[in-house]
C-alpha positions as CSV (number, residue, x, y, z in Angstrom):
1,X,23.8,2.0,3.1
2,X,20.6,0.2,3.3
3,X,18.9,-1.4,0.2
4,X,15.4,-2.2,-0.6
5,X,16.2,-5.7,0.9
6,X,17.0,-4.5,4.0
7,X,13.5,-2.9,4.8
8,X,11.2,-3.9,6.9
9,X,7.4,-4.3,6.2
10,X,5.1,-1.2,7.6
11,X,2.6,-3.2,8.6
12,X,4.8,-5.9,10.8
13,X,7.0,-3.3,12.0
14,X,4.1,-0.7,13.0
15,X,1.9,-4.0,14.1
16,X,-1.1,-3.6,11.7
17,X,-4.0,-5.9,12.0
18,X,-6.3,-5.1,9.2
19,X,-5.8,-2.6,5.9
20,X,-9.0,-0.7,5.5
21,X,-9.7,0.3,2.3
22,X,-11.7,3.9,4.1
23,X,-8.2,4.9,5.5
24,X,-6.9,6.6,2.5
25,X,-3.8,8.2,4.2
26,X,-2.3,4.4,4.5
27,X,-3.6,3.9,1.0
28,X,-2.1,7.2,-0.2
29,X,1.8,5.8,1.3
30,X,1.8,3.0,-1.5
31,X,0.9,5.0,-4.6
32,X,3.0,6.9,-7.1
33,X,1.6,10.6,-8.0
34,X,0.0,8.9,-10.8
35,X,-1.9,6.4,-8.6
36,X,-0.2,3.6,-9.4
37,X,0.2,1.3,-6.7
38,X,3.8,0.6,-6.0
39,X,5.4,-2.9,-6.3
40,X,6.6,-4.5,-3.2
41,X,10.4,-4.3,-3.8
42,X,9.8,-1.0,-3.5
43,X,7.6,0.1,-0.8
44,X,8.9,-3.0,1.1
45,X,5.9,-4.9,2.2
46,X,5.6,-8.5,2.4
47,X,3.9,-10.3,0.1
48,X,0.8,-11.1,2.2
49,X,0.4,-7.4,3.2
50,X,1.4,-6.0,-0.3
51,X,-1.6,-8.7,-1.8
52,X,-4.1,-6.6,1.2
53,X,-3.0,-3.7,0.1
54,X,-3.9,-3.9,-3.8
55,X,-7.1,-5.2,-2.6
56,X,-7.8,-2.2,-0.4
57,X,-6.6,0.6,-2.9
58,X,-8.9,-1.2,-5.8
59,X,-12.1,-1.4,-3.6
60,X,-11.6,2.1,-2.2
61,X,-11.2,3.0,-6.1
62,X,-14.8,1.7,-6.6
63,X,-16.3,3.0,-4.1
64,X,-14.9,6.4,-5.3
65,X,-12.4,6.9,-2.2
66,X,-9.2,7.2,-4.9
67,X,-9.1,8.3,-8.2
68,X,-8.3,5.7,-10.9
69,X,-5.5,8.1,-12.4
70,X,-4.5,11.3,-12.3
């Protein structure tokens, strides 16, 4: 049975250059139903993706692209 250790990050395994903060599907994959963004022992992103990540969801907050909560 595999354990949150044993994943692999979505962005090394699906070979993702750049997160963009306008694709909101991606965005949408590392949020709770509250719009919380989910720590990396969870979604099981490495630490320099899961760092892009936050950045993208908080400027695509801003801009208006994702609700703050819900």
């Amino acid at each position: 049975m595999p354990t949150f250790k044993d994943r692999k990050c979505y962005f090394h395994k699906n070979d993702v250059k750049f997160i963009d903060y306008k694709n909101v599907r991606l965005l949408r994959r590392f949020m709770t139903q509250y719009f919380k963004i989910v720590p990396k022992y969870y979604s099981g992103t490495c630490l320099k993706h899961q760092k892009q990540v936050a950045k993208a969801i908080k400027t695509a907050r801003i801009v208006g692209l994702l609700p703050f909560t819900r």
